[in-house]
DRENPA-3360 file (N, C-alpha, C; in nm, 2 decimals, always signed):
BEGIN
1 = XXXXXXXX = +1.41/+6.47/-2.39/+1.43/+6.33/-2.44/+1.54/+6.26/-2.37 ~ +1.54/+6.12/-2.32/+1.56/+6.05/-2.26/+1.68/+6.01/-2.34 ~ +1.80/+5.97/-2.27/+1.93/+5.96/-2.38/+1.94/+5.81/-2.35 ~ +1.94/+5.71/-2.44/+1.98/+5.51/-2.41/+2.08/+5.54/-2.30 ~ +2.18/+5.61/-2.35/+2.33/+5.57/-2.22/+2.33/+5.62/-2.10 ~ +2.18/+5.74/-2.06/+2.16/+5.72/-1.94/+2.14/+5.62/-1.85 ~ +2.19/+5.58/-1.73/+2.15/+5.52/-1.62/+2.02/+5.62/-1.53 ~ +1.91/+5.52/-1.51/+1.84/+5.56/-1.42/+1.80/+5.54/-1.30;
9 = XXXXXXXX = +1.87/+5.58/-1.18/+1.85/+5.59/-1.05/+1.74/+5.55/-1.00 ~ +1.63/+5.48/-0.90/+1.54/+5.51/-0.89/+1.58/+5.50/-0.72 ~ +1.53/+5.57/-0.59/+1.58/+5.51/-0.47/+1.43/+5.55/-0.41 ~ +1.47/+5.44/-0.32/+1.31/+5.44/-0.22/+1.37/+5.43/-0.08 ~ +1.35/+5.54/-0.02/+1.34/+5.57/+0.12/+1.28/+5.45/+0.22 ~ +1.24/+5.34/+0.22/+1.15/+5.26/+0.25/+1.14/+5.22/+0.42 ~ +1.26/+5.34/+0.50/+1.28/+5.33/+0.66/+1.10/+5.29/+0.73 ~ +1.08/+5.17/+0.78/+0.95/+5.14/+0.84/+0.97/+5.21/+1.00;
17 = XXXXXXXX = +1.00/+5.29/+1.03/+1.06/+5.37/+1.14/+1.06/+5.50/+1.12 ~ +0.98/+5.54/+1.01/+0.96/+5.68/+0.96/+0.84/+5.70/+0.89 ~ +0.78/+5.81/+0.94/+0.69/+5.83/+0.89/+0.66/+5.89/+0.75 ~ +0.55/+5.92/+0.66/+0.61/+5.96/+0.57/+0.62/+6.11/+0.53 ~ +0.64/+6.19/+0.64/+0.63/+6.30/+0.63/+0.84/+6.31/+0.66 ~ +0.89/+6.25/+0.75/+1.01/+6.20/+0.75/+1.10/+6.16/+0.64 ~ +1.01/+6.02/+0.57/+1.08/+5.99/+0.46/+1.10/+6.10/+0.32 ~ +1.00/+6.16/+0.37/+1.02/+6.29/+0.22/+1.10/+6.40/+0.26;
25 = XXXXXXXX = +1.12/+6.41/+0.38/+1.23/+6.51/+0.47/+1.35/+6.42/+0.39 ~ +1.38/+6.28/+0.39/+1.48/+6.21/+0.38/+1.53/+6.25/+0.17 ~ +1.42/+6.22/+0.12/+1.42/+6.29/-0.02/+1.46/+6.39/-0.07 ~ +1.36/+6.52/+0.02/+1.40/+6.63/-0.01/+1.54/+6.66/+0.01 ~ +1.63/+6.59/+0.13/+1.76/+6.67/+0.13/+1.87/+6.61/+0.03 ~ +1.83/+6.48/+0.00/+1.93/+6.34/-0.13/+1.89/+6.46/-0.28 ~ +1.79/+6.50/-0.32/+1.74/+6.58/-0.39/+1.82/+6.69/-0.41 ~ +1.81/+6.77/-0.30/+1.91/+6.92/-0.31/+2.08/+6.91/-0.35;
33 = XXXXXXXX = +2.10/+6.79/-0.22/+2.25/+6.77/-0.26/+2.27/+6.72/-0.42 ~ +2.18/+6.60/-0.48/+2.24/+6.59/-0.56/+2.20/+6.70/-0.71 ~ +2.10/+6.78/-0.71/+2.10/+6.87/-0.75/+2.22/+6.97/-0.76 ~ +2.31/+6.95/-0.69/+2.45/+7.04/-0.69/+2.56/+6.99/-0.75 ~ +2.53/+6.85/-0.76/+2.63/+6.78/-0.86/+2.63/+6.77/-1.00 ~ +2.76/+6.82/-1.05/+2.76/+6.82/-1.20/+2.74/+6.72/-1.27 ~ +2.73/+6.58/-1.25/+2.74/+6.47/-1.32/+2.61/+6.40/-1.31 ~ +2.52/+6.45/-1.27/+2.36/+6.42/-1.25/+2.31/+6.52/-1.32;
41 = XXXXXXXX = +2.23/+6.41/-1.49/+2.18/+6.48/-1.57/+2.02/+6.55/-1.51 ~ +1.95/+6.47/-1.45/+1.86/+6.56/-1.42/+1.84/+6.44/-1.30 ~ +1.72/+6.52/-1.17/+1.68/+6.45/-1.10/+1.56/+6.54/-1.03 ~ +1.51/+6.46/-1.00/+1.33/+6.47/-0.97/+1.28/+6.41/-0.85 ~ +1.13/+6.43/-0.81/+1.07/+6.34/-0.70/+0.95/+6.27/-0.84 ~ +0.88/+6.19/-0.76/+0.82/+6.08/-0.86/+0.71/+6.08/-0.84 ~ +0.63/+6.17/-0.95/+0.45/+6.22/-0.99/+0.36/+6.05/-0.95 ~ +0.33/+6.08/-0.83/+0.23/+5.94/-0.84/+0.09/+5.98/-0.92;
49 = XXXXXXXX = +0.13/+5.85/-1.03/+0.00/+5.85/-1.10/-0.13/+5.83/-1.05 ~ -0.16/+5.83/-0.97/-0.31/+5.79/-0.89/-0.33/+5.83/-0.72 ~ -0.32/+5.98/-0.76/-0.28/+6.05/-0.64/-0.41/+6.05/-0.55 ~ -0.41/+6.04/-0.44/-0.59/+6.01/-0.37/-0.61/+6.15/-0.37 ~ -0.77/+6.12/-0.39/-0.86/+6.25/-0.35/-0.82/+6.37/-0.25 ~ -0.78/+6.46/-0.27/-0.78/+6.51/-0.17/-0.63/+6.57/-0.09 ~ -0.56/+6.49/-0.15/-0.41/+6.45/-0.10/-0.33/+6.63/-0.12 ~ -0.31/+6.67/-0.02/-0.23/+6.79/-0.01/-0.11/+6.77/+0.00;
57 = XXXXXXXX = -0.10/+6.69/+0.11/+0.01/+6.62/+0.23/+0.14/+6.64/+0.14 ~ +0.14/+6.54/+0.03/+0.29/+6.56/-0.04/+0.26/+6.60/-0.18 ~ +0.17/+6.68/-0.21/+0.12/+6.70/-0.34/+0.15/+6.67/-0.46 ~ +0.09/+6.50/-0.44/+0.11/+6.40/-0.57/+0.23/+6.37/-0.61 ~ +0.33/+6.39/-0.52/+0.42/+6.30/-0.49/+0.45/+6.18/-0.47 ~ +0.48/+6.07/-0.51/+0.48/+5.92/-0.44/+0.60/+5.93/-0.34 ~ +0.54/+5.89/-0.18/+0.67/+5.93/-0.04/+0.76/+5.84/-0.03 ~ +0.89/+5.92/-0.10/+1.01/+5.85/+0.00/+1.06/+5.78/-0.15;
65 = XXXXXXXX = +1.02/+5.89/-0.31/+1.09/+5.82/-0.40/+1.16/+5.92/-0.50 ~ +1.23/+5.89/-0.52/+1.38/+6.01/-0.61/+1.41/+5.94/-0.69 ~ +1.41/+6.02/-0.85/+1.42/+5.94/-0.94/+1.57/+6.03/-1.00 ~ +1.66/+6.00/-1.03/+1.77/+6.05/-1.07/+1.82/+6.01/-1.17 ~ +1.89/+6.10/-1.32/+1.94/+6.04/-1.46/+2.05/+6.08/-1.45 ~ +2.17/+5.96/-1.49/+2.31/+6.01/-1.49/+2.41/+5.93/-1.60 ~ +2.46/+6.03/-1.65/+2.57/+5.92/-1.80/+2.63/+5.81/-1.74 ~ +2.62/+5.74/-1.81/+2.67/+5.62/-1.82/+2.86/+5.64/-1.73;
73 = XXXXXXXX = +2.92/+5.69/-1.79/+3.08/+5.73/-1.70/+3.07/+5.82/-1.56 ~ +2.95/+5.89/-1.50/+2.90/+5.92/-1.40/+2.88/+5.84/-1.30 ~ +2.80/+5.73/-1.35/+2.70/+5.67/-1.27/+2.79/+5.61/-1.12 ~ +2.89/+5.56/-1.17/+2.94/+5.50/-1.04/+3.01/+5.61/-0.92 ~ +3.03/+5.75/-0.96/+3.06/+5.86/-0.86/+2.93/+5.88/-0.79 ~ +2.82/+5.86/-0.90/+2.70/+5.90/-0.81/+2.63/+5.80/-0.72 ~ +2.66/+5.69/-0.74/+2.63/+5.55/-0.66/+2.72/+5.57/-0.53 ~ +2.89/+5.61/-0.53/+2.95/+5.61/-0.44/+2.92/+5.75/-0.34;
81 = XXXXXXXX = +2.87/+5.86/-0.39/+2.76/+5.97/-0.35/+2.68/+5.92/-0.25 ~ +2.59/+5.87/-0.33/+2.46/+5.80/-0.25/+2.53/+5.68/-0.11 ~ +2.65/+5.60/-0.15/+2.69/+5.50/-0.04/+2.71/+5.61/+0.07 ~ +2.82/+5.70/+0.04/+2.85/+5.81/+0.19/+2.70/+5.86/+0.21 ~ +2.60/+5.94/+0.17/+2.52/+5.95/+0.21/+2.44/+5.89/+0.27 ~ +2.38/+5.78/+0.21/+2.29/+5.69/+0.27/+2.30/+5.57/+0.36 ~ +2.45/+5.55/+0.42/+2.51/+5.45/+0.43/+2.40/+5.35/+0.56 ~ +2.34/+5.39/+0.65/+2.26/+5.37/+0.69/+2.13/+5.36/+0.75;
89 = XXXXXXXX = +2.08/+5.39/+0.60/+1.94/+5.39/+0.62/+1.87/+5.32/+0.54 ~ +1.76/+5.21/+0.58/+1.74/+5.13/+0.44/+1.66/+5.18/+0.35 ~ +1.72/+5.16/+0.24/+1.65/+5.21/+0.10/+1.67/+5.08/+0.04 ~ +1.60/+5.13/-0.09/+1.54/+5.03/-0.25/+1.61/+5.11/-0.34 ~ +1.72/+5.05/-0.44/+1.76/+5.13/-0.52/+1.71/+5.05/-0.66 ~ +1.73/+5.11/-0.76/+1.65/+5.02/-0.93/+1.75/+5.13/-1.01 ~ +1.81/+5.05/-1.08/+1.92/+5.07/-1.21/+1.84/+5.03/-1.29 ~ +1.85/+5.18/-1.43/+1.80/+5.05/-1.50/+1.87/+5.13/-1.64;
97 = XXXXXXXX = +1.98/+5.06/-1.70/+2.06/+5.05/-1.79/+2.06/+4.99/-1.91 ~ +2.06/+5.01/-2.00/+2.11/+4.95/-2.16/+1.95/+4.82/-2.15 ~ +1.84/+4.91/-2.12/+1.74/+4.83/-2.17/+1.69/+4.72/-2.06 ~ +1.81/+4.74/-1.95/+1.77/+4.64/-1.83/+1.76/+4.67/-1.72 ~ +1.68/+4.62/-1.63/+1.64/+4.69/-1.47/+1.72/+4.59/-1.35 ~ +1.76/+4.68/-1.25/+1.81/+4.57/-1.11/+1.78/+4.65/-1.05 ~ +1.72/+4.59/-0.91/+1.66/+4.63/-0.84/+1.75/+4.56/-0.68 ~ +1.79/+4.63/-0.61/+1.87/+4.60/-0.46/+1.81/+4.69/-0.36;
105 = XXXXXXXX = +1.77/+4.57/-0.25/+1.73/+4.65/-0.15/+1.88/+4.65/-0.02 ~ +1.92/+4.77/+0.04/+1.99/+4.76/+0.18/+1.95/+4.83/+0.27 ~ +1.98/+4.75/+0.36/+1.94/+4.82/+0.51/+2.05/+4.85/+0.62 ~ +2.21/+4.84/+0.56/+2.28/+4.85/+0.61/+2.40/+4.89/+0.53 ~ +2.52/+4.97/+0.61/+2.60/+5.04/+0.52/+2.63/+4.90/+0.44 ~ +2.68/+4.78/+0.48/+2.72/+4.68/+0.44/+2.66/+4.63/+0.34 ~ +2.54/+4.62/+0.34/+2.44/+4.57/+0.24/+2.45/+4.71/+0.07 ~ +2.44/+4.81/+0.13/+2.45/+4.91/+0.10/+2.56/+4.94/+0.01;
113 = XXXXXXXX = +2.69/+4.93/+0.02/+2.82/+4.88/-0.05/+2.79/+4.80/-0.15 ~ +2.78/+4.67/-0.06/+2.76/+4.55/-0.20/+2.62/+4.57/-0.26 ~ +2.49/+4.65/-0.23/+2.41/+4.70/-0.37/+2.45/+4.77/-0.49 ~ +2.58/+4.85/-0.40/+2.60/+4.96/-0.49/+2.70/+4.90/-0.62 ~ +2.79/+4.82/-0.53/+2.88/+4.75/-0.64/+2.85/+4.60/-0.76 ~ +2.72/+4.56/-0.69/+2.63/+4.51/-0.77/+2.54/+4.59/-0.86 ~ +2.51/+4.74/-0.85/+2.47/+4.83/-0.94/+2.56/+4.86/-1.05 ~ +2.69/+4.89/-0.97/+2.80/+4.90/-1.06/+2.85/+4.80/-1.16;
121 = XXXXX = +2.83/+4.71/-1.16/+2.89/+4.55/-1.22/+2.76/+4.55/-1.31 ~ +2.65/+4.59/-1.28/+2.52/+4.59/-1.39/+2.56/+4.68/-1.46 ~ +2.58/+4.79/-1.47/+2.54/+4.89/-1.53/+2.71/+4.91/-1.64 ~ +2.84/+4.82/-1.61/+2.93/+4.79/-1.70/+2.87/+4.68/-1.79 ~ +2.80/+4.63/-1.75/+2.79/+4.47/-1.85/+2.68/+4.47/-1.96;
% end
């Protein structure tokens, strides 16, 4: 069961310079690491609902997306996590807090910062 004062992570790999066998390389390792962090209530890769025929490849996975839940007094360690990590590579990140969604795309450590502290300024308010 889903707790309200979770924050939910959602990030998209969306590098058009990667294929998606790449971008899920890029997943799988944001995944492990933050699987080792104590303050990440749970995190996952993301069941595409309408998986094609046939599809082995990433087996009904949707490529290049990580969905991560973290308490509310967490959230901003794990945002600043994700800034050292990801700092440049462009992703789509979606907060979605106390009933409301933001969605910031970066493609640079720069951009990447100010998503994050634009995440962070949502997810106090």
């Amino acid at each position: 069961m889903t707790d309200s004062s979770n924050v939910k992570l959602t990030l998209n790999f969306n590098d058009p310079d990667l294929d998606a066998e790449d971008r899920d390389e890029q997943v799988q390792q944001i995944l492990n690491e933050l699987k080792q962090i104590d303050e990440v209530e749970t995190v996952g890769r993301v069941l595409d609902p309408n998986p094609p025929e046939g599809n082995k490849a990433v087996g009904g996975f949707l490529v290049g997306l990580l969905l991560a839940e973290v308490n509310v007094a967490n959230a901003g360690k794990c945002l600043r996590f994700l800034g050292d990590r990801l700092g440049n590579k462009p992703i789509e990140l979606s907060v979605e807090a106390n009933g409301k969604k933001l969605t910031v795309k970066a493609h640079s450590r720069e951009e990447l910062e100010a998503a994050i502290k634009a995440a962070q300024d949502f997810i106090a308010s």
